[in-house]
Biopython code that builds the backbone (N, CA, C, O; Angstrom):
import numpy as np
from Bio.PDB.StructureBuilder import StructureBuilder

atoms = [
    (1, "UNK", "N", (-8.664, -23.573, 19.633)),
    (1, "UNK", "CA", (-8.808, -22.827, 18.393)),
    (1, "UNK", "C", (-9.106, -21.354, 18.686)),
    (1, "UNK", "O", (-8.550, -20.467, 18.038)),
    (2, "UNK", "N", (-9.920, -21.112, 19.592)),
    (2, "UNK", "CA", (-10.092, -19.779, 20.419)),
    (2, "UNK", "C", (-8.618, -19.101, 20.327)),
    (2, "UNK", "O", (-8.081, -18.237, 19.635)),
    (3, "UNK", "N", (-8.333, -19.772, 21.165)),
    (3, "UNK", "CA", (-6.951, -18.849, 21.874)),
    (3, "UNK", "C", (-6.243, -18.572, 20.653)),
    (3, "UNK", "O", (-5.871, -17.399, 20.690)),
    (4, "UNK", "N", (-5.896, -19.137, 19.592)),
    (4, "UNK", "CA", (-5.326, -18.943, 18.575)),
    (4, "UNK", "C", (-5.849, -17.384, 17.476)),
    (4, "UNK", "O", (-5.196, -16.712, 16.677)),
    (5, "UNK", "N", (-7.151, -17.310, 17.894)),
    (5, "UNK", "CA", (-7.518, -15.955, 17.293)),
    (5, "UNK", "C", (-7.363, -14.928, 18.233)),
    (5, "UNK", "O", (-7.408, -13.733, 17.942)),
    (6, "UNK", "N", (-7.187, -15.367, 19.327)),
    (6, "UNK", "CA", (-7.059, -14.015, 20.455)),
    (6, "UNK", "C", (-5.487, -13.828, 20.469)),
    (6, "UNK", "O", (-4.972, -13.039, 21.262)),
    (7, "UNK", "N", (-4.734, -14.573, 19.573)),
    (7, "UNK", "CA", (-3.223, -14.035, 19.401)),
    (7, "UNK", "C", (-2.411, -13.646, 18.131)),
    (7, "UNK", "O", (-2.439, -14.577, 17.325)),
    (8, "UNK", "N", (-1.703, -12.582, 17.691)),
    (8, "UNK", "CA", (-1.211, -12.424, 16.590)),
    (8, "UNK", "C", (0.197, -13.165, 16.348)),
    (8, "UNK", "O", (1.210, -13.195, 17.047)),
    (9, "UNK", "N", (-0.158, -13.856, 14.884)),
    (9, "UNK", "CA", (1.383, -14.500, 14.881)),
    (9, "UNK", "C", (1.929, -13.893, 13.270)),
    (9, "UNK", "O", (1.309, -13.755, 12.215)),
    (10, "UNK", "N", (2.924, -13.702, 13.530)),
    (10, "UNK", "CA", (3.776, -13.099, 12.042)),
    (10, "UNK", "C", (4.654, -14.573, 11.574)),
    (10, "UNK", "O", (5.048, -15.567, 12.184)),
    (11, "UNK", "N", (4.710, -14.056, 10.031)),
    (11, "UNK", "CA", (5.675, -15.476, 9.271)),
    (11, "UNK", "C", (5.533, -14.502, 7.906)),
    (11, "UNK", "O", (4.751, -13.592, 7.630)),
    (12, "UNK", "N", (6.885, -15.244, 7.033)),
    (12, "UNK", "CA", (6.569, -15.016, 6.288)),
    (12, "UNK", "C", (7.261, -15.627, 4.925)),
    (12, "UNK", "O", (8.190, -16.429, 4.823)),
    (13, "UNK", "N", (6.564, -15.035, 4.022)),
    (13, "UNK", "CA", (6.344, -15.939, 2.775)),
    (13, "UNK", "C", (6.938, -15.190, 1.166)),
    (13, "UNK", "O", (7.088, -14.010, 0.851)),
    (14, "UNK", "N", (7.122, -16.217, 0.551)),
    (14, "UNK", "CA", (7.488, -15.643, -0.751)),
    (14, "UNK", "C", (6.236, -14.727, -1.744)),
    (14, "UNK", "O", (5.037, -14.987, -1.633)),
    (15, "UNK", "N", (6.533, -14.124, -2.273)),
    (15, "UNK", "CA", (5.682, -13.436, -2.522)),
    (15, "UNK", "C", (6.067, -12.876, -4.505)),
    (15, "UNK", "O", (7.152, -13.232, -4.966)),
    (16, "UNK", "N", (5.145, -12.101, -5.368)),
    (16, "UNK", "CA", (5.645, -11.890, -6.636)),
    (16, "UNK", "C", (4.890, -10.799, -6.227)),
    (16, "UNK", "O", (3.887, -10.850, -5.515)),
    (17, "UNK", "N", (5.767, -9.130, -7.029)),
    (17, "UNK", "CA", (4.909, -8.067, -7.157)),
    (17, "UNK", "C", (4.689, -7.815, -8.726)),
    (17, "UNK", "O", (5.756, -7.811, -9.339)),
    (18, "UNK", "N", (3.993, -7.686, -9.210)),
    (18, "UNK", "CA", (3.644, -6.814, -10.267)),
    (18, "UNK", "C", (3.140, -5.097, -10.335)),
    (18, "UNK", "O", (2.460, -4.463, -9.527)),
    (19, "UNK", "N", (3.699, -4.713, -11.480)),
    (19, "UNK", "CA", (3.782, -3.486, -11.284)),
    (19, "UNK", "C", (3.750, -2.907, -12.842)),
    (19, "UNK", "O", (4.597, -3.289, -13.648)),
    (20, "UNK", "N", (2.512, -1.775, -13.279)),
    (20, "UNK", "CA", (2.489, -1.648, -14.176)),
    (20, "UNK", "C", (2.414, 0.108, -14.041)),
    (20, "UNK", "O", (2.049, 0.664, -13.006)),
    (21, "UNK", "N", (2.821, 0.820, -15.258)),
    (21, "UNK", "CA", (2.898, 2.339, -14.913)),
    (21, "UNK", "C", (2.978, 2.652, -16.467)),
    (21, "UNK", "O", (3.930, 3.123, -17.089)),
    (22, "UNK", "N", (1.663, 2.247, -16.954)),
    (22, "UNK", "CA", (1.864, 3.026, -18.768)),
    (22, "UNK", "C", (0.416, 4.019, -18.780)),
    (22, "UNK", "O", (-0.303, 4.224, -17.802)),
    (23, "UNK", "N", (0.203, 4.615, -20.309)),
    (23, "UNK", "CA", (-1.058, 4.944, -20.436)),
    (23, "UNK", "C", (-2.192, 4.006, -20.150)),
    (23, "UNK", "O", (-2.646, 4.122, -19.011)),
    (24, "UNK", "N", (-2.593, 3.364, -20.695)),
    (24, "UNK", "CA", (-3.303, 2.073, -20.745)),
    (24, "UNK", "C", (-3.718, 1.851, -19.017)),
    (24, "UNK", "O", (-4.918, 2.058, -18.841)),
    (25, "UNK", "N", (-3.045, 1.517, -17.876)),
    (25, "UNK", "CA", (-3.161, 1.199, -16.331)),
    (25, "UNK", "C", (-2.423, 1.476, -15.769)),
    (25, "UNK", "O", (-1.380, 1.653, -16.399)),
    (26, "UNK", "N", (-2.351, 1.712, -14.331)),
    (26, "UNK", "CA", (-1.126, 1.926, -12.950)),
    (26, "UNK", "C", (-1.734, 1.071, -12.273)),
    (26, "UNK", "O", (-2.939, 1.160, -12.508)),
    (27, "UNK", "N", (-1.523, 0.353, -11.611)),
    (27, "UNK", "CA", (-1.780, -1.021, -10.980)),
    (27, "UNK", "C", (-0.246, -1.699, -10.073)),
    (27, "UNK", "O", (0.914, -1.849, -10.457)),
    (28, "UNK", "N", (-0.744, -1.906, -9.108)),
    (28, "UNK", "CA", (0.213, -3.190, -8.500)),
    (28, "UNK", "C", (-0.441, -3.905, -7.935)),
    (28, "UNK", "O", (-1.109, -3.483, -6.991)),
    (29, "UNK", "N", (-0.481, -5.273, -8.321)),
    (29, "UNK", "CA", (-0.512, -6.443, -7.651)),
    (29, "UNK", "C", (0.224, -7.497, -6.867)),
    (29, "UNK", "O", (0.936, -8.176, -7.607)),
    (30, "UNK", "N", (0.277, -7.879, -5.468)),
    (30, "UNK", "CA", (0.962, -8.486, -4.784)),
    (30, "UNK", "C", (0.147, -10.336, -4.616)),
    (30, "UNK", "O", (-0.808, -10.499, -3.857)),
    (31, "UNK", "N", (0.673, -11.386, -5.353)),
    (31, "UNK", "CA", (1.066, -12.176, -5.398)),
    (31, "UNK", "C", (1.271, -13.191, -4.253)),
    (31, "UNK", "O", (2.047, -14.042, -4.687)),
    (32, "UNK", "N", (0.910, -13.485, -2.950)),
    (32, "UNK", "CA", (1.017, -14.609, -2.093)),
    (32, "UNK", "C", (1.150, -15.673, -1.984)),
    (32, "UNK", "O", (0.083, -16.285, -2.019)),
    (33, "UNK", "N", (2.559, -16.643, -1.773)),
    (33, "UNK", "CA", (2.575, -18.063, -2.384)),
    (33, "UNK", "C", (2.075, -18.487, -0.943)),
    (33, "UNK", "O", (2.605, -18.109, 0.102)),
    (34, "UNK", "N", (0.547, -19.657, -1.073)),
    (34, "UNK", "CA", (0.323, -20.298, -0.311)),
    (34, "UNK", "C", (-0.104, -20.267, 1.136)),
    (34, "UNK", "O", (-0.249, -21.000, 2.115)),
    (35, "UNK", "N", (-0.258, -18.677, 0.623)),
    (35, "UNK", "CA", (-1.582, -17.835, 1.972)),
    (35, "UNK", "C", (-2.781, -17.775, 1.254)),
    (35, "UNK", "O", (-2.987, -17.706, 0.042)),
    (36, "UNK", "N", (-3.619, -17.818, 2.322)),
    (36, "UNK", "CA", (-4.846, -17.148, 2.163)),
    (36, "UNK", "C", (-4.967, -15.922, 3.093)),
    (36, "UNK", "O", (-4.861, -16.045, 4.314)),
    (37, "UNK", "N", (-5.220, -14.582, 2.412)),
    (37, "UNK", "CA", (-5.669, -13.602, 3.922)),
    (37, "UNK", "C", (-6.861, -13.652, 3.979)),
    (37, "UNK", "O", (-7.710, -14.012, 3.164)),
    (38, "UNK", "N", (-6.948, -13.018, 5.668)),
    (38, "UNK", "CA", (-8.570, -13.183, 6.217)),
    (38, "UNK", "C", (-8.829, -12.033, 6.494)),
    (38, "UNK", "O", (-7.933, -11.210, 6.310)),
    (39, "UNK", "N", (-10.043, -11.608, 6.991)),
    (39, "UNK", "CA", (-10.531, -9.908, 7.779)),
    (39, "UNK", "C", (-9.290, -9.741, 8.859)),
    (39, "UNK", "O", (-9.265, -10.704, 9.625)),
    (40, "UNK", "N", (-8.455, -8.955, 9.069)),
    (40, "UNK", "CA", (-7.794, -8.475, 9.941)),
    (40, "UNK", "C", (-6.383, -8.744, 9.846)),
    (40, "UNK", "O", (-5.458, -8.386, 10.576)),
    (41, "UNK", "N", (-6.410, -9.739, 8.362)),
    (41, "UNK", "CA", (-4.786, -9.595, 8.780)),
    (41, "UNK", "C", (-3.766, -8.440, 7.913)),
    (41, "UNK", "O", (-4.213, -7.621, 7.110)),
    (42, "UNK", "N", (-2.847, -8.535, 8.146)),
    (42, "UNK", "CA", (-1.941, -7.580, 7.299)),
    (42, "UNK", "C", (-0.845, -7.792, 6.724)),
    (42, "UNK", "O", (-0.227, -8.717, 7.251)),
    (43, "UNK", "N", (-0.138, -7.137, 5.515)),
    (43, "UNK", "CA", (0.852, -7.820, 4.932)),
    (43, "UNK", "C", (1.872, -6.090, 4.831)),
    (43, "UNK", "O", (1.657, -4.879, 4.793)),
    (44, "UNK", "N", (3.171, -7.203, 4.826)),
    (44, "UNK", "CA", (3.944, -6.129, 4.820)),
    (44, "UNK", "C", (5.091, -6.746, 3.723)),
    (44, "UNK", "O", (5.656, -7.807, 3.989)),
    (45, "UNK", "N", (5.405, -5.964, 2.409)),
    (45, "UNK", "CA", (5.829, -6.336, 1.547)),
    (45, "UNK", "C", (7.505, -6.219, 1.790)),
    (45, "UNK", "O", (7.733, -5.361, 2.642)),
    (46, "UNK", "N", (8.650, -6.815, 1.301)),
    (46, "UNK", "CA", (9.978, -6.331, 1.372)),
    (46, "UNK", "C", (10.390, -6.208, 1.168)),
    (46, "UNK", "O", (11.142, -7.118, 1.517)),
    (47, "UNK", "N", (11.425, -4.968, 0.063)),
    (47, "UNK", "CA", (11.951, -4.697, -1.077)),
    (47, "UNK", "C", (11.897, -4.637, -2.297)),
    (47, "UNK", "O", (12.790, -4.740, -3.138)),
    (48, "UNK", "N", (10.296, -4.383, -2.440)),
    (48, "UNK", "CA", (9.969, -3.831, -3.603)),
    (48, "UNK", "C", (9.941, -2.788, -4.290)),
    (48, "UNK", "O", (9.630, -1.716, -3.769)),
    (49, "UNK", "N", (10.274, -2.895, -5.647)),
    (49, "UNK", "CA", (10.450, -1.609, -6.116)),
    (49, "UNK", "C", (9.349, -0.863, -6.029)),
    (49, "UNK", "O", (8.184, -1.247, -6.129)),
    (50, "UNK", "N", (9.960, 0.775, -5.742)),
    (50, "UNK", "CA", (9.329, 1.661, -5.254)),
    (50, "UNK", "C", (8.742, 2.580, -6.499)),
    (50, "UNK", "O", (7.740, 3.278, -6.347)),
    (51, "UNK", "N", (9.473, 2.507, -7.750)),
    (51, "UNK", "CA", (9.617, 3.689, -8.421)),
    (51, "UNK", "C", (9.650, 2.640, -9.818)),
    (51, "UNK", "O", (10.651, 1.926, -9.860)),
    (52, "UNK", "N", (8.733, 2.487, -10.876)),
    (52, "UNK", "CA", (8.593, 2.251, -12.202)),
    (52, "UNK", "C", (8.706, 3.062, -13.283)),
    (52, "UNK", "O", (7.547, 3.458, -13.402)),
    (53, "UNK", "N", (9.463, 3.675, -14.326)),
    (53, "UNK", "CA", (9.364, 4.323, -15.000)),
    (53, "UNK", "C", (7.658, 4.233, -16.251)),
    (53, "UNK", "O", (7.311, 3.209, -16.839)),
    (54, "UNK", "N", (6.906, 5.624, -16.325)),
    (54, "UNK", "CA", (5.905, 5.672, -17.663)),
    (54, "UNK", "C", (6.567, 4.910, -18.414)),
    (54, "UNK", "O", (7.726, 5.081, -18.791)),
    (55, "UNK", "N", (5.531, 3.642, -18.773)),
    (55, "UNK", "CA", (5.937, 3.146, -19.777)),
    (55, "UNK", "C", (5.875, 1.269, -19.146)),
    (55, "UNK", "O", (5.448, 0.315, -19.797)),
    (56, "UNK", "N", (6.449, 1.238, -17.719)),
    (56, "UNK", "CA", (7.407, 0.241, -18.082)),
    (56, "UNK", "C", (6.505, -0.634, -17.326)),
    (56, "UNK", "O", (5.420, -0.072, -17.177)),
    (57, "UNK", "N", (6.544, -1.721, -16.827)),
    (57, "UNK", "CA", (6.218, -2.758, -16.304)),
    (57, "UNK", "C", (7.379, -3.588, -15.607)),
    (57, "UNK", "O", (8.515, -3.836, -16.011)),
    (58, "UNK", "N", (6.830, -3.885, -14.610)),
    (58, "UNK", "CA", (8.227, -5.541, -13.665)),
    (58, "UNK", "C", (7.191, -6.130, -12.655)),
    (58, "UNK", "O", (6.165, -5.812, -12.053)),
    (59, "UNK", "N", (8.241, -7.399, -12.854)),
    (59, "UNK", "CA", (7.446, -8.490, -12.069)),
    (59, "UNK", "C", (8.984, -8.635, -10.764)),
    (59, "UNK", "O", (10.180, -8.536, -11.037)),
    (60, "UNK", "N", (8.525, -8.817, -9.781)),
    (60, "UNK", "CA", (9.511, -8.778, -8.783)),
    (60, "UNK", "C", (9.130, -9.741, -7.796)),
    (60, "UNK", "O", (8.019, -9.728, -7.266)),
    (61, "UNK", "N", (10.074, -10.623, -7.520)),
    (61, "UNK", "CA", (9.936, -11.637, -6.551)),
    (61, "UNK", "C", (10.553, -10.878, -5.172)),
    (61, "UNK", "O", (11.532, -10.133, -5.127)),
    (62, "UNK", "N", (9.722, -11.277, -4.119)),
    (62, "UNK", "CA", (10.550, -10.473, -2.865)),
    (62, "UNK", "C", (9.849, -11.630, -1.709)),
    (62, "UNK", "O", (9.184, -12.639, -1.941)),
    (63, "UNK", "N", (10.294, -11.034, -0.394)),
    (63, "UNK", "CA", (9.354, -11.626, 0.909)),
    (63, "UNK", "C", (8.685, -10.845, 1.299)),
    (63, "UNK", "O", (9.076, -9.696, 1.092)),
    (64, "UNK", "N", (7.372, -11.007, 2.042)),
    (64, "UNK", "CA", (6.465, -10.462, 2.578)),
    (64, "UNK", "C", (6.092, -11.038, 3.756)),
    (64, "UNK", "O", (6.003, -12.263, 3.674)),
    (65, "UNK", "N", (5.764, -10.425, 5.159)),
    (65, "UNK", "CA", (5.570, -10.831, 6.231)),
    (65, "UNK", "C", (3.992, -10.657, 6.362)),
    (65, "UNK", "O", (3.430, -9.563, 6.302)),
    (66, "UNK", "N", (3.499, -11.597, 6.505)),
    (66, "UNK", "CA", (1.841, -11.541, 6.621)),
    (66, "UNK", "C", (1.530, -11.573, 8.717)),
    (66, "UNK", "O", (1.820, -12.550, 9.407)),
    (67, "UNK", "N", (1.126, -10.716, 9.080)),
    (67, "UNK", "CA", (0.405, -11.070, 10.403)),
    (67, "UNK", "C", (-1.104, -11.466, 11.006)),
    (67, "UNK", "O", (-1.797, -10.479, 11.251)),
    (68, "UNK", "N", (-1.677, -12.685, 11.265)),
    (68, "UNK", "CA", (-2.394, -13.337, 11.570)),
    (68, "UNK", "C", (-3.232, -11.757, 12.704)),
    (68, "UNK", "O", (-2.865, -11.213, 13.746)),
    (69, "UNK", "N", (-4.473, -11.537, 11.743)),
    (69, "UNK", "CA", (-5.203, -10.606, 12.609)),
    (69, "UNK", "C", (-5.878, -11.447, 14.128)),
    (69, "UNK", "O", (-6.110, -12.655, 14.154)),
    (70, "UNK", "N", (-6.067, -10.678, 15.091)),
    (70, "UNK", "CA", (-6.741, -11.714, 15.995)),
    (70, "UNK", "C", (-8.120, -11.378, 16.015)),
    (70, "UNK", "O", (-8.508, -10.703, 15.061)),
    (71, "UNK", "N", (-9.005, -11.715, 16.939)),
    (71, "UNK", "CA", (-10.404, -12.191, 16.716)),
    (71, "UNK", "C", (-11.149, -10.484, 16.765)),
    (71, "UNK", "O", (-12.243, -10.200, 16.277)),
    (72, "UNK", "N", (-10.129, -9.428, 17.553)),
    (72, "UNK", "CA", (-10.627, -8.009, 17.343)),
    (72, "UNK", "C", (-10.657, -7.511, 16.311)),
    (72, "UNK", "O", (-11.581, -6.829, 15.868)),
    (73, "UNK", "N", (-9.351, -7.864, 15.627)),
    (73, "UNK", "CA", (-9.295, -7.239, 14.188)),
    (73, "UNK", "C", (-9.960, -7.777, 13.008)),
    (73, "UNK", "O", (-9.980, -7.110, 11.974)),
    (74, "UNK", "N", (-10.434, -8.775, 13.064)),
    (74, "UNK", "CA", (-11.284, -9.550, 12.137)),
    (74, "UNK", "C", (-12.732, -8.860, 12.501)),
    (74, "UNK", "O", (-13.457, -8.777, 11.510)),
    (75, "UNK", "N", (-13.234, -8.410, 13.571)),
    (75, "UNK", "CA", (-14.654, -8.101, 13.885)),
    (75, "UNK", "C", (-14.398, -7.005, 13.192)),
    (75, "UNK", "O", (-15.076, -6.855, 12.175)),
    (76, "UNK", "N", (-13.328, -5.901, 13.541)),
    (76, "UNK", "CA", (-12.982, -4.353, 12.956)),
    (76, "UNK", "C", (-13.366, -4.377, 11.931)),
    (76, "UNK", "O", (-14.340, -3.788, 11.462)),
    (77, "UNK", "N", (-12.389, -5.311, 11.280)),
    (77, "UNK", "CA", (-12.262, -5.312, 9.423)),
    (77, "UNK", "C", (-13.722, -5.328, 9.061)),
    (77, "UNK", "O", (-14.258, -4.611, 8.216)),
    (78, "UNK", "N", (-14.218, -6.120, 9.712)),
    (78, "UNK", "CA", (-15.909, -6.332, 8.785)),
    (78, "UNK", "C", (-16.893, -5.080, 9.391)),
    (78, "UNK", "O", (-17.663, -4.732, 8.496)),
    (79, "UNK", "N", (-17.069, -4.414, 10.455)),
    (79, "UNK", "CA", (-17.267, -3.274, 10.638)),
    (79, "UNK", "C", (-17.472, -2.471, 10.028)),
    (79, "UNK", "O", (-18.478, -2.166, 9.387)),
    (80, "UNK", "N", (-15.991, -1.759, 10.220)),
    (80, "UNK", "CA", (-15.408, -1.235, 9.003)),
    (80, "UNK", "C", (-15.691, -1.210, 7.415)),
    (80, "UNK", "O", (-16.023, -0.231, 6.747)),
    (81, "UNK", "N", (-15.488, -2.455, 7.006)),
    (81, "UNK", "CA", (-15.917, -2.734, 5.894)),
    (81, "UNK", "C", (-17.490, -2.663, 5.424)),
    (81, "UNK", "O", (-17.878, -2.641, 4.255)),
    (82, "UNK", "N", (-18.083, -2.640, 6.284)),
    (82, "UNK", "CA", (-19.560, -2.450, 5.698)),
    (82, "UNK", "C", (-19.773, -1.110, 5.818)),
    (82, "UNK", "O", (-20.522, -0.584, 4.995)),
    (83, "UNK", "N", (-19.073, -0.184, 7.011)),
    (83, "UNK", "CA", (-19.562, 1.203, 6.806)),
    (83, "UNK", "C", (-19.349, 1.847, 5.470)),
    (83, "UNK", "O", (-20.176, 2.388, 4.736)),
    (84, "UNK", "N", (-17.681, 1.620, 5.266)),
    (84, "UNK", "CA", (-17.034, 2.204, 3.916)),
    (84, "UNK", "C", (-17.846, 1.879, 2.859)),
    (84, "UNK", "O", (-17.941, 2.750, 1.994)),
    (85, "UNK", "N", (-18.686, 0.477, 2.632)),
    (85, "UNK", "CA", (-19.639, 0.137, 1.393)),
    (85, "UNK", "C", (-21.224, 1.094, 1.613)),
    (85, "UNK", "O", (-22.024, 1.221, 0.686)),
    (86, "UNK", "N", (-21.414, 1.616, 2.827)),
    (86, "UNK", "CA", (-22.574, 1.777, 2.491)),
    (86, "UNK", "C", (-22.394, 3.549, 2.349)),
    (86, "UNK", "O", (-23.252, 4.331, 1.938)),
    (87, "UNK", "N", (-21.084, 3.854, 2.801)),
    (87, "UNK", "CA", (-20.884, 5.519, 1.961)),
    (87, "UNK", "C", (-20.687, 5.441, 0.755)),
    (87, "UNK", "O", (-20.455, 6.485, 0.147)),
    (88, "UNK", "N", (-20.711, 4.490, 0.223)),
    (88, "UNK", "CA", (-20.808, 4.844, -1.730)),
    (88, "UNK", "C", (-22.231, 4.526, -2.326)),
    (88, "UNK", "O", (-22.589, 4.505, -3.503)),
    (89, "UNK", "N", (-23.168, 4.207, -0.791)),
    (89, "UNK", "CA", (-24.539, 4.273, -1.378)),
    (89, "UNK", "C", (-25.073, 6.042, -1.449)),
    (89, "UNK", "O", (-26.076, 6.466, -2.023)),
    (90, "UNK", "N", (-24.283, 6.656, -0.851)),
    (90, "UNK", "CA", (-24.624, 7.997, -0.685)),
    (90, "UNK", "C", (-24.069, 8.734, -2.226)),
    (90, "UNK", "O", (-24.370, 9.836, -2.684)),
    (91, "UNK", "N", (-23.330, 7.871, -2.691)),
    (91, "UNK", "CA", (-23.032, 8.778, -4.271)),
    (91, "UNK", "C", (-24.193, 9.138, -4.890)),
    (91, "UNK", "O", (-24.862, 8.163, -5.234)),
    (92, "UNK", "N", (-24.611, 10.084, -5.121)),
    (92, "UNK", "CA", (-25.542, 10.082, -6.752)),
    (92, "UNK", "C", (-25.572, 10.582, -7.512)),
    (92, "UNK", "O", (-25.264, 11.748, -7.265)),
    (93, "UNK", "N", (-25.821, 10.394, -8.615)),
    (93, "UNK", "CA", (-25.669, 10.902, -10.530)),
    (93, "UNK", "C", (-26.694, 11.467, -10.596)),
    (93, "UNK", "O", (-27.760, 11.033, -10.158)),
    (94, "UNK", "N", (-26.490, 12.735, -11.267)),
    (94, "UNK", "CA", (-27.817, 13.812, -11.810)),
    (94, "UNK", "C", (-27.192, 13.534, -13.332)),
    (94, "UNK", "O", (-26.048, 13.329, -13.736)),
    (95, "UNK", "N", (-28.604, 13.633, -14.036)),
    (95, "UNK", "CA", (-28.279, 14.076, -15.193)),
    (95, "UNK", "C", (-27.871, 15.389, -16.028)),
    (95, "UNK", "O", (-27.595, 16.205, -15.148)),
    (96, "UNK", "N", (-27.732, 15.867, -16.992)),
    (96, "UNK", "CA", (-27.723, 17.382, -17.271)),
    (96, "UNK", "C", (-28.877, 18.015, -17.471)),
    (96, "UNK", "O", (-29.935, 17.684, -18.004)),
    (97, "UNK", "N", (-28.437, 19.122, -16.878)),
    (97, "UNK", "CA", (-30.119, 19.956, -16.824)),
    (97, "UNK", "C", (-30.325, 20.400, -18.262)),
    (97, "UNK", "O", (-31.355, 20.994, -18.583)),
]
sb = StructureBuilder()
sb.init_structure("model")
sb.init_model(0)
sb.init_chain("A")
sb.init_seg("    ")
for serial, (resi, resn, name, xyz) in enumerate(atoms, 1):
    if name == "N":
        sb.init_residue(resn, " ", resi, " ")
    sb.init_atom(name, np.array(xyz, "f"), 0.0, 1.0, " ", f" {name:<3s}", serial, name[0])
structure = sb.get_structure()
């Protein structure tokens, strides 16, 4: 089970994009049939539309290649991830003088 995190493996899977571009939200959401991702891995989407007109919305079925992070990139990700959370402890709100 070791050795299996000390190696990266790519596959890939069907996938749905959503894509919204009005007043109201800009948002895209990518859709994974029958993955779960973990700390370190990565996805690479494939032929999705690039360009939505104001206004419009689409749902787009495409493939996406997910790569199995290995046991470095999973330590990174969480690293990482806690530094980036604790620079938004440094935000702070004044009120008006």
């Amino acid at each position: 089970m070791i050795t299996s995190r000390l190696l990266r493996k790519s596959f890939d899977v069907p996938c749905t994009v959503e894509i919204e571009h009005t007043a109201k939200s800009l948002h895209a959401h990518v859709h994974l049939e029958g993955v779960d991702i973990e700390a370190g891995d990565s996805v690479t989407v494939h032929d999705a539309p690039a360009y939505v007109p104001f206004g419009g919305t689409t749902v787009t079925r495409c493939t996406a290649t997910v790569t199995r992070g290995n046991l470095f990139d999973a330590l990174w990700a969480h690293l990482t991830g806690y530094r980036d959370v604790t620079e938004l402890y440094e935000v702070g709100f004044e009120g008006k003088a």
